[in-house]
ChimeraX commands (.cxc) that place a marker at each C-alpha (Angstrom):
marker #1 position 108.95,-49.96,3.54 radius 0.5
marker #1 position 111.41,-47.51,1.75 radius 0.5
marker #1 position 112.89,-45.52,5.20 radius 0.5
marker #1 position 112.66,-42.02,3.32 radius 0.5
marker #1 position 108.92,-42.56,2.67 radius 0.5
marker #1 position 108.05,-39.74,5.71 radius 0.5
marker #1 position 110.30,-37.82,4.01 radius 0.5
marker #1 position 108.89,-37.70,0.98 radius 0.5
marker #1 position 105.70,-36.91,2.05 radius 0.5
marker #1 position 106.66,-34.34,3.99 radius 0.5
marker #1 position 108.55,-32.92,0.82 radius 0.5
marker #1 position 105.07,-33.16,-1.02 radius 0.5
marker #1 position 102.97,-31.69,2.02 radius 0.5
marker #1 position 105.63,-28.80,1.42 radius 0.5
marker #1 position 104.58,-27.71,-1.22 radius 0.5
marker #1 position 100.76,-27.42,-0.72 radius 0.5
marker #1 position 100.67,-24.35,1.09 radius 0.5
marker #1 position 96.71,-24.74,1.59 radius 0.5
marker #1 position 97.53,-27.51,3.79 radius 0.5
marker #1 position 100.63,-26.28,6.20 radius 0.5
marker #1 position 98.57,-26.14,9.05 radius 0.5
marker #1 position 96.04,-29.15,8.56 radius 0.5
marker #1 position 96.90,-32.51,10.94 radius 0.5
marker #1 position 97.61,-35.50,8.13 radius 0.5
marker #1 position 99.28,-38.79,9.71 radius 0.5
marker #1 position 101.33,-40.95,7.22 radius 0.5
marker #1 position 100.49,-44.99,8.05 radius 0.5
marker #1 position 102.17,-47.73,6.65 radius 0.5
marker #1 position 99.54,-50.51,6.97 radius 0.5
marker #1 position 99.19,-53.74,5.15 radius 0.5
marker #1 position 96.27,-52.52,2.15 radius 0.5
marker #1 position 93.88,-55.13,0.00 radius 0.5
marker #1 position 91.97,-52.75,-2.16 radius 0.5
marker #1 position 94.50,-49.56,-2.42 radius 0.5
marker #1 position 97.97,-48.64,-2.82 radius 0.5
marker #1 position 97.29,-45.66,-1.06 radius 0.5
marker #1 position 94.57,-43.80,0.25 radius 0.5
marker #1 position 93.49,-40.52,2.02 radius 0.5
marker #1 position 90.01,-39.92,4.81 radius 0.5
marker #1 position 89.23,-37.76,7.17 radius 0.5
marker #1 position 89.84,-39.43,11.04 radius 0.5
marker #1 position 86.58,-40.81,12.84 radius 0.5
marker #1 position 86.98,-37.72,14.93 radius 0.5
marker #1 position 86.14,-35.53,12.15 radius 0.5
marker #1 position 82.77,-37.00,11.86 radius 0.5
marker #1 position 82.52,-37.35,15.23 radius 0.5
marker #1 position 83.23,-33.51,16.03 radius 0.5
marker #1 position 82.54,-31.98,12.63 radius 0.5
marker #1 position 82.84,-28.52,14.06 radius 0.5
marker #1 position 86.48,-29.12,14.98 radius 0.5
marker #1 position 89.18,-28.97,12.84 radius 0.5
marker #1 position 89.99,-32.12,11.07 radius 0.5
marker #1 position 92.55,-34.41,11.05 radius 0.5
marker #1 position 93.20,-36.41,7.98 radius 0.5
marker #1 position 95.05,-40.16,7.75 radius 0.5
marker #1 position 96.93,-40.91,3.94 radius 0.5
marker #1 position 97.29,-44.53,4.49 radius 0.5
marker #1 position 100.29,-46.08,2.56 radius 0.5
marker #1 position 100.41,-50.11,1.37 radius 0.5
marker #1 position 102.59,-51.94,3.25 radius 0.5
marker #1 position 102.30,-55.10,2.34 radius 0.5
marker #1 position 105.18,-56.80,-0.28 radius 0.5
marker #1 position 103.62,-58.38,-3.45 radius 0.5
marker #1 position 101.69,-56.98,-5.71 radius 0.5
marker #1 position 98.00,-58.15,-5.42 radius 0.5
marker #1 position 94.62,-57.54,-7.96 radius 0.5
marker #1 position 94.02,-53.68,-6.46 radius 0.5
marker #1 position 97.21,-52.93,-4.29 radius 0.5
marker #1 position 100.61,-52.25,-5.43 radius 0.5
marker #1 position 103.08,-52.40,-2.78 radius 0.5
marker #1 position 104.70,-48.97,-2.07 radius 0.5
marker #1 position 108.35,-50.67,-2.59 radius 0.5
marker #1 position 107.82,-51.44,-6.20 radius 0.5
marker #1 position 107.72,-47.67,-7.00 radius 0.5
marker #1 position 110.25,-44.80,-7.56 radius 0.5
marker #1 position 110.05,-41.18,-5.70 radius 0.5
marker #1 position 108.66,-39.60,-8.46 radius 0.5
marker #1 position 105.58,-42.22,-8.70 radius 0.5
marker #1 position 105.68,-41.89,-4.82 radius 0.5
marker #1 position 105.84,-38.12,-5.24 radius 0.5
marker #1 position 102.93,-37.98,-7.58 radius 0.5
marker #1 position 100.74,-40.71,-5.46 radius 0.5
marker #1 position 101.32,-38.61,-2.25 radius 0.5
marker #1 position 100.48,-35.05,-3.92 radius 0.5
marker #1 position 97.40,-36.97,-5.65 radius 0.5
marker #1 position 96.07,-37.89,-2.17 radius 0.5
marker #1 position 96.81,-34.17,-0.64 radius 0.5
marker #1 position 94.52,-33.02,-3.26 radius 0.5
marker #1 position 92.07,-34.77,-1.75 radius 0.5
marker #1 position 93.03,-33.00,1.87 radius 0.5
marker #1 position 92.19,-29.79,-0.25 radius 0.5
marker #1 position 88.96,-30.83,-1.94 radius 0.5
marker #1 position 87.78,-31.99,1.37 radius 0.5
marker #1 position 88.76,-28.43,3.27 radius 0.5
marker #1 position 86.94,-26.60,0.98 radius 0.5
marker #1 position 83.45,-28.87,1.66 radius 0.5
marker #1 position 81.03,-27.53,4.10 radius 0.5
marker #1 position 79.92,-29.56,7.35 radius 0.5
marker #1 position 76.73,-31.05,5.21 radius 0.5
marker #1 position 78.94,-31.94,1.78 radius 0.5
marker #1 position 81.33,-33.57,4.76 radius 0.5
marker #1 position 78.96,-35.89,6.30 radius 0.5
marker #1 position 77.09,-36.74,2.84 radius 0.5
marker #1 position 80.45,-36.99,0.95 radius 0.5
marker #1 position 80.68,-40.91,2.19 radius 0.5
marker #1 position 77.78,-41.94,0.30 radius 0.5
marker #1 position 78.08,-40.01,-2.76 radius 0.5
marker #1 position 81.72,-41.39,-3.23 radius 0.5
marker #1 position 81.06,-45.11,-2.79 radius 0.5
marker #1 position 77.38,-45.11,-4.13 radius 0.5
marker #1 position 77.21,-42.83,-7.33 radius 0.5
marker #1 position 80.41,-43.71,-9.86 radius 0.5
marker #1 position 80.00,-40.68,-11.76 radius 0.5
marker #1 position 80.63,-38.93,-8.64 radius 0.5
marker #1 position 83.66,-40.61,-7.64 radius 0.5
marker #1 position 85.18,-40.45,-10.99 radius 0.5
marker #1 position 84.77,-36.32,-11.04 radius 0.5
marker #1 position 86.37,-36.52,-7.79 radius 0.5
marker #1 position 89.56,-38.38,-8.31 radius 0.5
marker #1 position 90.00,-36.72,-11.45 radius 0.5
marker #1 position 90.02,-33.10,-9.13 radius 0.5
marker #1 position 92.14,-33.98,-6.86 radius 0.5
marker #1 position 94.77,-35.17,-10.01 radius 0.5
marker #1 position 93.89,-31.51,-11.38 radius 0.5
marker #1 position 95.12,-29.95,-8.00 radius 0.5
marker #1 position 98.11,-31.64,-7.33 radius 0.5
marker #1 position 98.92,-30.94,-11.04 radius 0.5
marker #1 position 98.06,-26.94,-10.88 radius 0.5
marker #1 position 100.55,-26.97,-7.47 radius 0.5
marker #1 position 103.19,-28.31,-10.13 radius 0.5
marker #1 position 102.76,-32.44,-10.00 radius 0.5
marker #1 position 102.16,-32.99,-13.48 radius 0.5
marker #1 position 105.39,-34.79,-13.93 radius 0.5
marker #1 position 104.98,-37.22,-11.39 radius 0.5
marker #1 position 101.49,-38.47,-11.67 radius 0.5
marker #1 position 102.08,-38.24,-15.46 radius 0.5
marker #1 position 104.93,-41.02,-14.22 radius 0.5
marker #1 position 102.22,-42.90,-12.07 radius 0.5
marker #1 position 99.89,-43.04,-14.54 radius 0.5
marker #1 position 102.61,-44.67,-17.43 radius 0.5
marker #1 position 103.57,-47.08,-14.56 radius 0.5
marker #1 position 99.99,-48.25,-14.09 radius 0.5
marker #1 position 99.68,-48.40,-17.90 radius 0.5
marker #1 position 102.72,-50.04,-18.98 radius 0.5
marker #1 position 104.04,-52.30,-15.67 radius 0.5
marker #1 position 103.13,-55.98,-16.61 radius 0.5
marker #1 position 103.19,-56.53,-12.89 radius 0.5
marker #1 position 100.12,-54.50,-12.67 radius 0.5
marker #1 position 97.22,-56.88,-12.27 radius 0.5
marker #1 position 94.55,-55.75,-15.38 radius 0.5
marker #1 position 91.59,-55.70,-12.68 radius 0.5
marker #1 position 93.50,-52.82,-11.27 radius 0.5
marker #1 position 94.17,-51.03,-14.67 radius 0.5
marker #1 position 91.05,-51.35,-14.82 radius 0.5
marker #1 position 90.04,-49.75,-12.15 radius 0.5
marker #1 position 92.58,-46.66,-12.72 radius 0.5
marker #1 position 91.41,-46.23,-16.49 radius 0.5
marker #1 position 87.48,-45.96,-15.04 radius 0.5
marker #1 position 87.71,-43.70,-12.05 radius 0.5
marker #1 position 91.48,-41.53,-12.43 radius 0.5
marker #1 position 91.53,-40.84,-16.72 radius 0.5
marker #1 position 89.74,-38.92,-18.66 radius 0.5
marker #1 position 87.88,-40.56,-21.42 radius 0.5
marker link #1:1,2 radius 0.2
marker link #1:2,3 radius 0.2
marker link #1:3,4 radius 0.2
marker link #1:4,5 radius 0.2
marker link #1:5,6 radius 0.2
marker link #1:6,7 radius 0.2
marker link #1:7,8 radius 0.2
marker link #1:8,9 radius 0.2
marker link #1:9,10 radius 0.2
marker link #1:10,11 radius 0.2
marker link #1:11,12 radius 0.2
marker link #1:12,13 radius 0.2
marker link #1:13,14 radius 0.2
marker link #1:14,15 radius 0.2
marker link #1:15,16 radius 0.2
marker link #1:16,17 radius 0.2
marker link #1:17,18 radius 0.2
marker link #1:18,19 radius 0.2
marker link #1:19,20 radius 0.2
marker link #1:20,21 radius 0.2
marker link #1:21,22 radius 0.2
marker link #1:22,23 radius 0.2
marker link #1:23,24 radius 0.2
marker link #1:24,25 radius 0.2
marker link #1:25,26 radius 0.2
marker link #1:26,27 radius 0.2
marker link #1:27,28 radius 0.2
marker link #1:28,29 radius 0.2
marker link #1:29,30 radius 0.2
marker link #1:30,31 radius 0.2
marker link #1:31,32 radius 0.2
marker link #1:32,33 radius 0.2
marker link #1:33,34 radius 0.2
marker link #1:34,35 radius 0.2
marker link #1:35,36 radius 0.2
marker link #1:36,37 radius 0.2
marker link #1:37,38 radius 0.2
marker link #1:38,39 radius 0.2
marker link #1:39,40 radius 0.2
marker link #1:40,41 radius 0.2
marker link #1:41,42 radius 0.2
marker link #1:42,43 radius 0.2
marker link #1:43,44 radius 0.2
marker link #1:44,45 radius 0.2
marker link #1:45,46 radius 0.2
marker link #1:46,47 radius 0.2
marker link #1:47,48 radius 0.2
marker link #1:48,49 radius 0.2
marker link #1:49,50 radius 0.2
marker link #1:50,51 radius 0.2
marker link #1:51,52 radius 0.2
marker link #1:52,53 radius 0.2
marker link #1:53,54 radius 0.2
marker link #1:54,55 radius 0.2
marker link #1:55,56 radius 0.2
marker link #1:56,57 radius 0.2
marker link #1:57,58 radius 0.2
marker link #1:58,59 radius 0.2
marker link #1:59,60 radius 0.2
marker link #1:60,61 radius 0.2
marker link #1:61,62 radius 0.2
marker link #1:62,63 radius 0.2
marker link #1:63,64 radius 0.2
marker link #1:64,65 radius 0.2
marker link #1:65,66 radius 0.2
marker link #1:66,67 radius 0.2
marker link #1:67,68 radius 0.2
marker link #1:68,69 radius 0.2
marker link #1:69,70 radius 0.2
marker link #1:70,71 radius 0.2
marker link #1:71,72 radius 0.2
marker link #1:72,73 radius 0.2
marker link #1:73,74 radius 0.2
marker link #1:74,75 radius 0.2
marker link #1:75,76 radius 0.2
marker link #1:76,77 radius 0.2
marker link #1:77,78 radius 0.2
marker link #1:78,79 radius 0.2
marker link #1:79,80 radius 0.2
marker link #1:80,81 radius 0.2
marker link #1:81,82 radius 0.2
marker link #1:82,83 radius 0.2
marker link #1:83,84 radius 0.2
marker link #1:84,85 radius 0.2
marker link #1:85,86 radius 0.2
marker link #1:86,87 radius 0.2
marker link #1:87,88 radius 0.2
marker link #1:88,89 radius 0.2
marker link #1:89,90 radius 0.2
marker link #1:90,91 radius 0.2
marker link #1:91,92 radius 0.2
marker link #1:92,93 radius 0.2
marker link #1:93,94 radius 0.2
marker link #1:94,95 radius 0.2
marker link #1:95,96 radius 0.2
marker link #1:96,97 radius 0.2
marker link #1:97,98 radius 0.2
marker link #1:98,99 radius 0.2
marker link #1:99,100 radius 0.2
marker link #1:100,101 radius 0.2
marker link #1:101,102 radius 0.2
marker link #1:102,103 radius 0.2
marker link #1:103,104 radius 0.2
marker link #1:104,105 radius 0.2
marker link #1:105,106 radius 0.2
marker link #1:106,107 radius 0.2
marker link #1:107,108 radius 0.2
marker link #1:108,109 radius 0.2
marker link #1:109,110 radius 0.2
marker link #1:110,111 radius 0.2
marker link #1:111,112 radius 0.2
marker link #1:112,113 radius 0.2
marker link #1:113,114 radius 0.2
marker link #1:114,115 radius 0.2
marker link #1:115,116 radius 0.2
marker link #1:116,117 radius 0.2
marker link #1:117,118 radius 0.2
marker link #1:118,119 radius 0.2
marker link #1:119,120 radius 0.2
marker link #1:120,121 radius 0.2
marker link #1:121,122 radius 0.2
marker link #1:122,123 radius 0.2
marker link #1:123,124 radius 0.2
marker link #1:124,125 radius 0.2
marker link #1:125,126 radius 0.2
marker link #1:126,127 radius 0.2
marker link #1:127,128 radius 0.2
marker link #1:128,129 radius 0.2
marker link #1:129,130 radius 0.2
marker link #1:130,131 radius 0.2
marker link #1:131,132 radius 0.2
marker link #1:132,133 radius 0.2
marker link #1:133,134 radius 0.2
marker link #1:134,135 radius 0.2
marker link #1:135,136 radius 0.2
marker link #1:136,137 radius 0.2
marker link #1:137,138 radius 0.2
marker link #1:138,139 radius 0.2
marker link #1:139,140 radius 0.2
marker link #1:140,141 radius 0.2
marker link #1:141,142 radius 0.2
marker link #1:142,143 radius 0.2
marker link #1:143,144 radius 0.2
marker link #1:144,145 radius 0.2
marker link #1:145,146 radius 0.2
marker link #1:146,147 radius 0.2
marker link #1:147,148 radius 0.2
marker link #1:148,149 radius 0.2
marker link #1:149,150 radius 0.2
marker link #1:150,151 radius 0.2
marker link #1:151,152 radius 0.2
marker link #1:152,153 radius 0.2
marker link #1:153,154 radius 0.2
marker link #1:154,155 radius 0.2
marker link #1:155,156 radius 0.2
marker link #1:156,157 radius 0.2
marker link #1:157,158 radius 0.2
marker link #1:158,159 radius 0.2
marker link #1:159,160 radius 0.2
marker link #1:160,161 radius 0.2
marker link #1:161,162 radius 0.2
marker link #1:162,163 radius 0.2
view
């Protein structure tokens, strides 16, 4: 795992000034079915009138694999881009009220359409906060790297681009 990787999320977090005082833990854990991913911790749906705490979870594992790409294989501006992706996320979910918090689950994983409008909002923040570059770089990667399996192209082209 590139060492600076706390520091570049950090660097990211920076700059989303919505999100200074929110709780997000970075972990590096081995991923099947994501480079990187944000949710909300078990406590927040546990304790939904608390504040929440939020976990980006980061692919540790080495070789690429049909829907992960491991975190090592991409630059800081791809890493930039992925992190401030995921942190608009942290916003979209701030903004939901407790009901939209505890439904939000379903609606992601069981209604496409849904999940499409979502990722594509969270892309929209991080670009208005001034990530444009950098997920523009992400997105050429996923495009263009032949070590990219198609299944997850795939996957990015359906649910992360506009048609």
């Amino acid at each position: 795992m590139k060492e600076n990787i706390f520091k570049i999320f950090n660097n990211t977090k920076s700059r989303f000034v919505e999100l200074h005082d929110v709780n997000i833990e970075m972990k590096p854990i081995p991923m099947y079915l994501a480079t990187m991913n944000c949710r909300p911790a078990v406590t927040s749906f546990l304790f939904p009138f608390k504040k929440h705490n939020y976990i980006i979870s980061v692919n540790s594992k080495k070789n690429f694999s049909r829907y992960s790409i491991p975190i090592d294989s991409l630059n800081e501006t791809m890493v930039t881009g992925w992190f401030a992706h995921e942190l608009g996320h942290i916003v979209q979910y701030q903004k939901m009220n407790r009901g939209e918090f505890i439904i939000f689950p379903f609606k992601y994983f069981f209604n496409l359409n849904f999940r499409k409008k979502f990722e594509i909002e969270a892309t929209d923040i991080a670009r208005k906060i001034g990530f444009g570059n950098e997920f523009s770089e992400v997105e050429k990667f996923l495009r263009d790297d032949e070590r990219v399996n198609k299944k997850y192209q795939e996957r990015f082209k359906k649910f992360y681009m506009l048609d």
